[in-house]
C-alpha positions as a Markdown table, in Angstrom:
| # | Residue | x | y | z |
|---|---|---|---|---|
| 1 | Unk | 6.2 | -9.5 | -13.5 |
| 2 | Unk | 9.6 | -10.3 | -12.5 |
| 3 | Unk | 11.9 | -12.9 | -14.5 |
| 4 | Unk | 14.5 | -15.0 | -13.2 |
| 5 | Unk | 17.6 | -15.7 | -15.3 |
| 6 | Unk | 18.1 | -19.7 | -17.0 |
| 7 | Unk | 21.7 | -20.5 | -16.5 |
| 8 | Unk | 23.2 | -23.5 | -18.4 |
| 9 | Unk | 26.0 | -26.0 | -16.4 |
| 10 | Unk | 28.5 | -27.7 | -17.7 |
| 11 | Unk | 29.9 | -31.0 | -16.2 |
| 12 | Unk | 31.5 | -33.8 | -17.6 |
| 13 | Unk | 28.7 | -36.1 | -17.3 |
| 14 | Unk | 25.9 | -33.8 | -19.6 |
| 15 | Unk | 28.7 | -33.9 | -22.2 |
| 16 | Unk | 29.0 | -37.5 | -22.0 |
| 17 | Unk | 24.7 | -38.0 | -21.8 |
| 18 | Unk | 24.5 | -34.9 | -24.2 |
| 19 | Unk | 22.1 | -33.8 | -21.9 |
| 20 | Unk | 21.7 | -29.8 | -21.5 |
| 21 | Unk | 20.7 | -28.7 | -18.1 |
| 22 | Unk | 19.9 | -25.3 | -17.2 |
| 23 | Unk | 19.2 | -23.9 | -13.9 |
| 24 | Unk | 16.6 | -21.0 | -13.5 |
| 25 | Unk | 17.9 | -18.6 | -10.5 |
| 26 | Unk | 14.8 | -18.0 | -8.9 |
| 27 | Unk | 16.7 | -17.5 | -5.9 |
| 28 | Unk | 17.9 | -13.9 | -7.1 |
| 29 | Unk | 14.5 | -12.4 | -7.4 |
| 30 | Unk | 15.1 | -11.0 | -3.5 |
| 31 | Unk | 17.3 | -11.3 | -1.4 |
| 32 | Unk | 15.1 | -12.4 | 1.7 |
| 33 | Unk | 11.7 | -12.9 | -0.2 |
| 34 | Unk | 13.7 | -15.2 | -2.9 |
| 35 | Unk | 12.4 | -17.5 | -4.8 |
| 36 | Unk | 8.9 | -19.5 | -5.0 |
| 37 | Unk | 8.6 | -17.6 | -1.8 |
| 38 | Unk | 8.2 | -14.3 | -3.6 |
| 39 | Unk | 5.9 | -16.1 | -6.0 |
| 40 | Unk | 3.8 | -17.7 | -3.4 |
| 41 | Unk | 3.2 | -14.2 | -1.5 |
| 42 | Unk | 2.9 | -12.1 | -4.8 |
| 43 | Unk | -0.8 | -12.2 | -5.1 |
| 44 | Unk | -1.7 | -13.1 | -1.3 |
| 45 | Unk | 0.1 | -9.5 | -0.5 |
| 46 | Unk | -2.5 | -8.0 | -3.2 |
| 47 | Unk | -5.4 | -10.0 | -1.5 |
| 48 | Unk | -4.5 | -8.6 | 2.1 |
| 49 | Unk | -4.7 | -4.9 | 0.9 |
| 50 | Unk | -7.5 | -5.5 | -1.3 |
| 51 | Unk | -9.5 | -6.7 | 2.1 |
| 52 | Unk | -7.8 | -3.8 | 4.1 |
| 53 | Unk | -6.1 | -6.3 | 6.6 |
| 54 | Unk | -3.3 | -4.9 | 8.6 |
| 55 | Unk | -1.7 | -8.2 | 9.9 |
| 56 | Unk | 0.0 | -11.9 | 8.2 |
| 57 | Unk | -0.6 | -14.8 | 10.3 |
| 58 | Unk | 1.7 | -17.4 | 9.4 |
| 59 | Unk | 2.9 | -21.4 | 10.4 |
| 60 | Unk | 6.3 | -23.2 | 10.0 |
| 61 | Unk | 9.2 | -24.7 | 11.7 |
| 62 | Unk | 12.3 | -23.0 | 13.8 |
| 63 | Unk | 14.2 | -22.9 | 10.4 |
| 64 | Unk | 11.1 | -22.1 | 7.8 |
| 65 | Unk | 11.8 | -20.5 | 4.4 |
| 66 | Unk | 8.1 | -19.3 | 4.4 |
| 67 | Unk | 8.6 | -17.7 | 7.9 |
| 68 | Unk | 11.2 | -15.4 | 7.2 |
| 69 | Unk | 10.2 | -14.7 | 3.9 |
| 70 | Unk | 6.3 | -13.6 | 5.4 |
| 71 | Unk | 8.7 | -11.5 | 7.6 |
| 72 | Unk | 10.8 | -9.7 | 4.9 |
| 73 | Unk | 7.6 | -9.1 | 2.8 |
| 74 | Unk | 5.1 | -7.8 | 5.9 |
| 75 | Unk | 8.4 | -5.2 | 6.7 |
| 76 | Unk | 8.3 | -4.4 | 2.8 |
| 77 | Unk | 4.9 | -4.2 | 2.0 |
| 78 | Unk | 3.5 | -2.4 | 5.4 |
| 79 | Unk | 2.0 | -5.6 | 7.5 |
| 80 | Unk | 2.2 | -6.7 | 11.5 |
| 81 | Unk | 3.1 | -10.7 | 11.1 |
| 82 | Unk | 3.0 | -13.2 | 13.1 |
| 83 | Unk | 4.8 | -16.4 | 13.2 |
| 84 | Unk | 3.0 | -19.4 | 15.0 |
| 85 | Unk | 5.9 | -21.7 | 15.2 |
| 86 | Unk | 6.2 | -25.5 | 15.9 |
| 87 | Unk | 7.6 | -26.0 | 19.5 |
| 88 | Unk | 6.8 | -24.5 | 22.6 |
| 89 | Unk | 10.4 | -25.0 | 24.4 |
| 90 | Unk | 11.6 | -22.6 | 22.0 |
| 91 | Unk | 9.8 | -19.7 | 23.5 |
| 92 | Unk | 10.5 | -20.3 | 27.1 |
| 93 | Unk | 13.8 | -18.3 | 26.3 |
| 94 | Unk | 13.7 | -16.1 | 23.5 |
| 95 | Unk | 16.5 | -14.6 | 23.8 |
| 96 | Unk | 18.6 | -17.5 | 23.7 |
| 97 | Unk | 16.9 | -19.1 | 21.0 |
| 98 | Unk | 17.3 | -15.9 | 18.8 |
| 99 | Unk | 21.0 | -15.8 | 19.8 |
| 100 | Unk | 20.6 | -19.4 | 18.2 |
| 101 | Unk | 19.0 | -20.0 | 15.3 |
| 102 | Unk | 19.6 | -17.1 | 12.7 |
| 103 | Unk | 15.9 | -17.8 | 10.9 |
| 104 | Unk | 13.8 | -16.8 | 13.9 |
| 105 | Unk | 16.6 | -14.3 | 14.6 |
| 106 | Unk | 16.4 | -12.2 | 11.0 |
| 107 | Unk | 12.4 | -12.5 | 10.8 |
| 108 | Unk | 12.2 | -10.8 | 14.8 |
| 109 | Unk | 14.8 | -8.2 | 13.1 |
| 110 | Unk | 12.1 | -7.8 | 10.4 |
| 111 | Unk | 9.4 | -7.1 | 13.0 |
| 112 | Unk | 7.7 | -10.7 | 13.5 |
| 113 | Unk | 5.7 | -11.5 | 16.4 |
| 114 | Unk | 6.0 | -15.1 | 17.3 |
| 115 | Unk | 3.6 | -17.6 | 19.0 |
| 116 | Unk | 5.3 | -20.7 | 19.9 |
| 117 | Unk | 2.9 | -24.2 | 20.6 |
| 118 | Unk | 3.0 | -27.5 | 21.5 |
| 119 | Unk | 3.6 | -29.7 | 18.5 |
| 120 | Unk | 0.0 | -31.6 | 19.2 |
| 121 | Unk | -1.3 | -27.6 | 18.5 |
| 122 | Unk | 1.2 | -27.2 | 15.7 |
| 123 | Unk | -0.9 | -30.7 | 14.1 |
| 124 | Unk | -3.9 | -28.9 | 14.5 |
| 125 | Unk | -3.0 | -25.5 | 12.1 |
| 126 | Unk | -5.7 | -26.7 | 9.6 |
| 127 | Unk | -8.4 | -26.9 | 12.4 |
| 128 | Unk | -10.9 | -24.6 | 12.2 |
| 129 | Unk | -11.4 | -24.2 | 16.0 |
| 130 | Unk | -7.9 | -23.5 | 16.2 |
| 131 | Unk | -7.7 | -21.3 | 14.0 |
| 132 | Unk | -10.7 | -19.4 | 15.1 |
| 133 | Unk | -8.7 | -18.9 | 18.8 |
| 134 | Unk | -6.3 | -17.2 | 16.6 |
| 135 | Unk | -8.6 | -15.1 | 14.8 |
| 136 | Unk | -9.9 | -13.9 | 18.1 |
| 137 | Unk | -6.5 | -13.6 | 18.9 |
| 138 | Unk | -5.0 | -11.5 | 16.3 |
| 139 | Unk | -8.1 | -9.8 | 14.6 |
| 140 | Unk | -8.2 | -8.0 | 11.1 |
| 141 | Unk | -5.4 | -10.9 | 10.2 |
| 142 | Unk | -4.6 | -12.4 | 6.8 |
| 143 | Unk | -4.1 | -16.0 | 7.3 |
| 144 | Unk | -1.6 | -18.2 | 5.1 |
| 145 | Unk | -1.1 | -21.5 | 5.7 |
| 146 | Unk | 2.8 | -23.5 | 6.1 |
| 147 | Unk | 4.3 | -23.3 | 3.0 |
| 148 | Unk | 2.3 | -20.5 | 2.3 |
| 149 | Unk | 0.6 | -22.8 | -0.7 |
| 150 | Unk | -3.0 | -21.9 | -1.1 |
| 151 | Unk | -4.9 | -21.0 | -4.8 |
| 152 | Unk | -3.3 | -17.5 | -5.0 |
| 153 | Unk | 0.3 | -19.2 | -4.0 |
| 154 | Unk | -0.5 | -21.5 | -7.0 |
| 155 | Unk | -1.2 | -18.5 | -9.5 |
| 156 | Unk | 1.7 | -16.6 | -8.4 |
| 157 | Unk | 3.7 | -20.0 | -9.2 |
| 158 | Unk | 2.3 | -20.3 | -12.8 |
| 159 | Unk | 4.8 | -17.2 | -13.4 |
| 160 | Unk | 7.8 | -19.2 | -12.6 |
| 161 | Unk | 8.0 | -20.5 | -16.4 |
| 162 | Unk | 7.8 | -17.9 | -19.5 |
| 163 | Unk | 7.2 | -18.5 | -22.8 |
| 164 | Unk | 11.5 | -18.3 | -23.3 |
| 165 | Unk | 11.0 | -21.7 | -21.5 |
| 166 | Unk | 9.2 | -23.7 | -24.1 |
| 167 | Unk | 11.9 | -25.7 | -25.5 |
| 168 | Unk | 12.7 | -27.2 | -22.5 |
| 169 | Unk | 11.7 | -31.1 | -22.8 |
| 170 | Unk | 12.2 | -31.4 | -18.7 |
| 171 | Unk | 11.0 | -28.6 | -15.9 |
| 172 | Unk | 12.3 | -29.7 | -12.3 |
| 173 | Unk | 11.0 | -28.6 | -9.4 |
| 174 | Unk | 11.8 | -29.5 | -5.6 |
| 175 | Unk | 8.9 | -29.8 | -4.1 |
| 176 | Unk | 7.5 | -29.1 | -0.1 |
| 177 | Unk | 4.0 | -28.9 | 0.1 |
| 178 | Unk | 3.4 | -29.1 | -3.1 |
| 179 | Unk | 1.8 | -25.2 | -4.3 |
| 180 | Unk | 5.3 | -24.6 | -6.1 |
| 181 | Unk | 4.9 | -27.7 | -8.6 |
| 182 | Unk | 1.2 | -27.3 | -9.1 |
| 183 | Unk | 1.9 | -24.2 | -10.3 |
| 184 | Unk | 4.8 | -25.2 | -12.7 |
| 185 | Unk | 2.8 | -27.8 | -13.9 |
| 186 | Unk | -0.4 | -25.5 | -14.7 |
| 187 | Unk | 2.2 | -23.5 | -16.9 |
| 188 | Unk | 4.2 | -26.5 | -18.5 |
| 189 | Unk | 2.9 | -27.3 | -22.1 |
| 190 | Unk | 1.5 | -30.5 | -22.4 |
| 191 | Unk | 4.7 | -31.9 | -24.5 |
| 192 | Unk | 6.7 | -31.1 | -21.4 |
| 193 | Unk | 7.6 | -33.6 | -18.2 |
| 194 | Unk | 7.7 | -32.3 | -15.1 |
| 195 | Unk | 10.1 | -34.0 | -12.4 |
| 196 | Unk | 9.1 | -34.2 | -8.8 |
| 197 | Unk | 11.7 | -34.2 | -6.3 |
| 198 | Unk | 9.5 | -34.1 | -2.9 |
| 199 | Unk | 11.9 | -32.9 | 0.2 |
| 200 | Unk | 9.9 | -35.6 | 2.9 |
| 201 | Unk | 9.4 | -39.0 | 2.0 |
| 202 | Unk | 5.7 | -40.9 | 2.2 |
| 203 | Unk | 3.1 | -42.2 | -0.1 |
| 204 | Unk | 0.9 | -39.6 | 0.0 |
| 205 | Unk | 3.4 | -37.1 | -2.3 |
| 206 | Unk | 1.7 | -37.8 | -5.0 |
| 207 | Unk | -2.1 | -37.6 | -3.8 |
| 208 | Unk | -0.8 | -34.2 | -1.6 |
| 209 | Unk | -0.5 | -32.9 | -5.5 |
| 210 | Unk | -3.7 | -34.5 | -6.9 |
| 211 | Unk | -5.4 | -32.5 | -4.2 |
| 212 | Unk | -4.3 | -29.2 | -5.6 |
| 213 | Unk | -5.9 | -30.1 | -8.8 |
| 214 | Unk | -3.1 | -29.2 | -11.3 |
| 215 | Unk | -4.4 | -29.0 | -14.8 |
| 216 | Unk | -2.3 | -31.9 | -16.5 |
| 217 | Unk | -0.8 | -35.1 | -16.0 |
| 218 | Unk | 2.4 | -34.6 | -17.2 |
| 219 | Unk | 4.5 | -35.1 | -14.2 |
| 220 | Unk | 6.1 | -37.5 | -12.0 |
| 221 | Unk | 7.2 | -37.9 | -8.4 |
| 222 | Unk | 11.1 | -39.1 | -8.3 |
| 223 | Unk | 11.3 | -39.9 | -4.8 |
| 224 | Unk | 14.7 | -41.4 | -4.7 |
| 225 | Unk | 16.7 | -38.3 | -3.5 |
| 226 | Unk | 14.9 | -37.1 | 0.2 |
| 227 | Unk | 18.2 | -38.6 | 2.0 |
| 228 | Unk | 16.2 | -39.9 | 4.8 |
| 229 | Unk | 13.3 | -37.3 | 4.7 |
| 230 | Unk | 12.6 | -33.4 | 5.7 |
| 231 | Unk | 15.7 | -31.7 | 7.0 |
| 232 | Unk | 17.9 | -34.9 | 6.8 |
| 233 | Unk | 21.3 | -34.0 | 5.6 |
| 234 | Unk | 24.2 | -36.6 | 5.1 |
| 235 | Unk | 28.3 | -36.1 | 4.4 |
| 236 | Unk | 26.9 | -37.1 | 1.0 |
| 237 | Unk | 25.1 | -34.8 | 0.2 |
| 238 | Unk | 27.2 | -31.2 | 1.8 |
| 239 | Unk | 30.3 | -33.0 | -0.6 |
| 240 | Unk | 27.9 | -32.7 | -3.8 |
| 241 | Unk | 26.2 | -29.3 | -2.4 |
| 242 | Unk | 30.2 | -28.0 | -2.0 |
| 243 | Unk | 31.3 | -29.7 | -5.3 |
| 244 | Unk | 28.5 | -28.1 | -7.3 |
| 245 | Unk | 29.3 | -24.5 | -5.8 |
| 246 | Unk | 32.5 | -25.1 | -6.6 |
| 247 | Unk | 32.0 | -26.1 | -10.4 |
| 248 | Unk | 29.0 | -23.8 | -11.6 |
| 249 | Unk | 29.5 | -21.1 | -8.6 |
| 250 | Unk | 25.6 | -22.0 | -8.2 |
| 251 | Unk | 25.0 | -22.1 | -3.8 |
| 252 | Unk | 22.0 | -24.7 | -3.6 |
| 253 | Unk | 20.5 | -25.2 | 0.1 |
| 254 | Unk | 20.5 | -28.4 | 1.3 |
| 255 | Unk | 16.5 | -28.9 | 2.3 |
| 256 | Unk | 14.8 | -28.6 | -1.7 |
| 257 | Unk | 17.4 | -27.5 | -4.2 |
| 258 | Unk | 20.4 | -29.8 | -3.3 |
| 259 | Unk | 18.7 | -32.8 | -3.0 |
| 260 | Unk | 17.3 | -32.0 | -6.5 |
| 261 | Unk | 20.1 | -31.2 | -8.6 |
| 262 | Unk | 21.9 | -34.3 | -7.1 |
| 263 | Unk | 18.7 | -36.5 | -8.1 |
| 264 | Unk | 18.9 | -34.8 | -11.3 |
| 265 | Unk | 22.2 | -35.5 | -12.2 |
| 266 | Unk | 22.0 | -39.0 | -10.8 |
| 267 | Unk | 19.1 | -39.9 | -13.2 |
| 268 | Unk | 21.5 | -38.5 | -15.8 |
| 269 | Unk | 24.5 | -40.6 | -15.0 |
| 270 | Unk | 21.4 | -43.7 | -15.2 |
| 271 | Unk | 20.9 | -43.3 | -18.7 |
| 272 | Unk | 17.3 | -42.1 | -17.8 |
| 273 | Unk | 17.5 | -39.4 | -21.0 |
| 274 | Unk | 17.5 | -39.4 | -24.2 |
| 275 | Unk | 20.5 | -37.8 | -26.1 |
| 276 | Unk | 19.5 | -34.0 | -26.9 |
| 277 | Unk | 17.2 | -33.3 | -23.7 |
| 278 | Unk | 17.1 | -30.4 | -22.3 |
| 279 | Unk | 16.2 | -29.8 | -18.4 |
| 280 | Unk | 15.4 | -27.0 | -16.5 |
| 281 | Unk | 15.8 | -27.0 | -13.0 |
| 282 | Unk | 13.9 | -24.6 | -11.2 |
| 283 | Unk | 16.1 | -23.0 | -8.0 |
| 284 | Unk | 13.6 | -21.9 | -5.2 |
| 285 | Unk | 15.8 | -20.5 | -3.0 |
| 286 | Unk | 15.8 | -20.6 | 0.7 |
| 287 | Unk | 19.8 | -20.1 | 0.8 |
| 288 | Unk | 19.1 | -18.4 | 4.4 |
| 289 | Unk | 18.6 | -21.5 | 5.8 |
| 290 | Unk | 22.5 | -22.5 | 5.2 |
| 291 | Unk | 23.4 | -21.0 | 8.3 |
| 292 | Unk | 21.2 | -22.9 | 10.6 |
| 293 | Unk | 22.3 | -26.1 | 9.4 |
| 294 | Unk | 25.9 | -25.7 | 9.4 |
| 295 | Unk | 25.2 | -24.3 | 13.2 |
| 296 | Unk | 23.8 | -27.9 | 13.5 |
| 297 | Unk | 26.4 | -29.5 | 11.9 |
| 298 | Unk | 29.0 | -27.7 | 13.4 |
| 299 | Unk | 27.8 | -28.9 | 16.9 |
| 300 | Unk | 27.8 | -32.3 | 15.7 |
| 301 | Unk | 31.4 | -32.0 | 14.6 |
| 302 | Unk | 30.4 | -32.4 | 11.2 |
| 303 | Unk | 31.7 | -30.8 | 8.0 |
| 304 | Unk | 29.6 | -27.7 | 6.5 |
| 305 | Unk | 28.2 | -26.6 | 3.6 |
| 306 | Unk | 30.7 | -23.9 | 2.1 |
C-alpha cells in the first residue's frame, strides 16, 4: 500500500491561532496517476484484470484529472482506454485541439482513444441506453464513471488516512464528486471532523455524499470557498495559490486543492478553532491541470499561476 508524506506549514497566522496544519502530499504518489486518482483506480485496475477486460471506458471534461490519469494508468497497467469527452466541437479538429489543450494532448501521448459528444449526450453518461451503445461500441470494456467514484474508488480512498493520522482533530478533503471524501470519512475515527470543501457550488453537495453512504456523520460541507463554482478561478485566488508556493514550496492546483487550503486558512483567521487543533489537509493532486488554465488565462490577459 503506498503512503503519502504529512507535511507541517508554518505561517504567521497558525502561530497566532496556535493551530497546527499539516498537508498530506498525496500528490507525489505518481507523477501522472497522482493523488486520489491513483487511489480511486487502485482496486478498479484489479477488478478489470480479474474479469479479463482489455479496455477502460471513461467520462470527463477537456481538462479532467480522471481522464488523464485513466490514460497514464491503462499505458502502465496494459489497457486500450477510451475517453468519452464533453463537447463535440472539440473533435471536429483534433489536431488543433491537441496542439491546445495539454490534458487531451498527454492522455493521446499515453494512448487514449477519444469520443467527443454533444453535451445533451455528455448528460446522459449515467443512462443505461447510452451506455449500452457504448458497450456495443467498445466491447470487452471496463466502464468507470466521471470522477471515477464508484464502491471500489471509495475503498481505494479509505487508504488515504493511516493509523500515523489519528491525532489529527481535523481531516480536509476537496471534494468533486464526492468518492474521495466518502472514503476519508469511512476511515476517519469517530472523534475526528471532517471538512468538506466541494469544488461546484449547489444544494445537493451534501445529499451527493449521503448517497454514497459513508459510514459516519462526522463531517461537514464548508461551501464558502467554490469562487463562483467548477473551474472558476479569480485574481484572488492565483495571488493566494502563488503566495502559498512561495511560503511552504507546496504547488496547489487551482480547481480542488487551492480553493481548500485558502478556505482552510480563512476559517483559521475566523477564530473557527480551538487553540491546539490540529488539521490535516489532504492534497489530491491534479497539478497537470495548471497548464491549461494559465493557457486560459494567458489569453485573457490575466496573471498565471506560477
Amino acid at each position: 500500500m503506498s503512503t503519502s508524506q504529512n507535511i507541517q506549514i508554518h505561517l504567521p497566522i497558525l502561530k497566532e491561532q496556535e493551530v497546527e496544519l499539516y498537508v498530506k502530499r498525496e500528490d507525489l504518489l505518481h507523477p501522472f496517476i497522482s493523488g486520489n486518482k491513483f487511489r480511486k483506480l487502485k482496486y478498479n485496475l484489479q477488478e478489470a484484470k480479474k474479469q479479463n477486460k482489455q479496455s477502460f471506458v471513461t467520462f470527463g471534461g477537456a481538462y479532467s484529472n480522471h481522464i488523464l490519469a485513466t490514460a497514464a494508468a491503462g499505458k502502465e497497467y496494459g489497457f486500450t482506454t477510451v475517453g468519452v469527452i464533453r463537447g463535440e466541437e472539440l473533435g471536429v479538429d483534433l489536431h488543433k485541439t491537441l496542439s491546445q489543450n495539454p490534458t487531451l494532448r498527454k492522455a493521446y501521448e499515453f494512448g487514449m482513444n477519444f469520443l467527443f459528444v454533444t453535451r445533451s449526450q455528455y448528460q446522459q453518461k449515467k443512462e443505461s441506453s447510452f451506455l449500452m451503445e457504448l458497450e456495443n461500441q467498445f466491447p470487452n470494456s471496463y466502464f468507470l464513471p466521471e470522477g471515477g467514484t464508484n464502491l471500489l474508488a471509495i475503498k481505494g480512498c479509505e487508504e488515504i488516512l493511516t493509523d500515523a493520522d489519528a491525532d489529527f482533530t481535523h481531516i480536509a478533503c476537496a471534494m468533486g464528486t464526492g468518492g474521495t471524501v466518502t472514503g476519508v470519512i469511512n476511515s476517519s475515527s469517530i472523534a475526528q471532523k471532517v471538512m468538506v470543501f466541494p469544488a461546484l457550488k449547489g444544494n445537493w453537495i451534501v445529499d451527493e455524499i449521503k448517497s454514497l453512504q459513508p459510514n459516519k456523520s462526522n463531517w461537514k460541507v464548508i461551501s464558502d470557498y467554490h469562487f463562483g463554482g467548477y473551474g472558476k478561478i479569480t485574481e484572488e485566488l492565483i495571488t493566494f495559490i502563488n503566495e502559498f508556493k512561495k511560503e511552504t514550496a507546496i504547488a496547489l492546483d487551482p480547481i480542488y486543492t487551492g480553493k481548500m487550503l485558502f478556505g482552510i486558512l480563512k476559517e483559521i483567521q475566523k477564530g473557527k478553532f480551538e487553540q491546539g487543533d490540529k488539521i490535516l489537509a489532504i492534497h489530491t493532486g491534479g497539478l497537470q491541470g495548471i497548464e491549461g488554465v494559465n493557457l486560459r488565462l494567458k489569453q485573457k490577459n490575466k496573471r498565471i499561476i506560477l
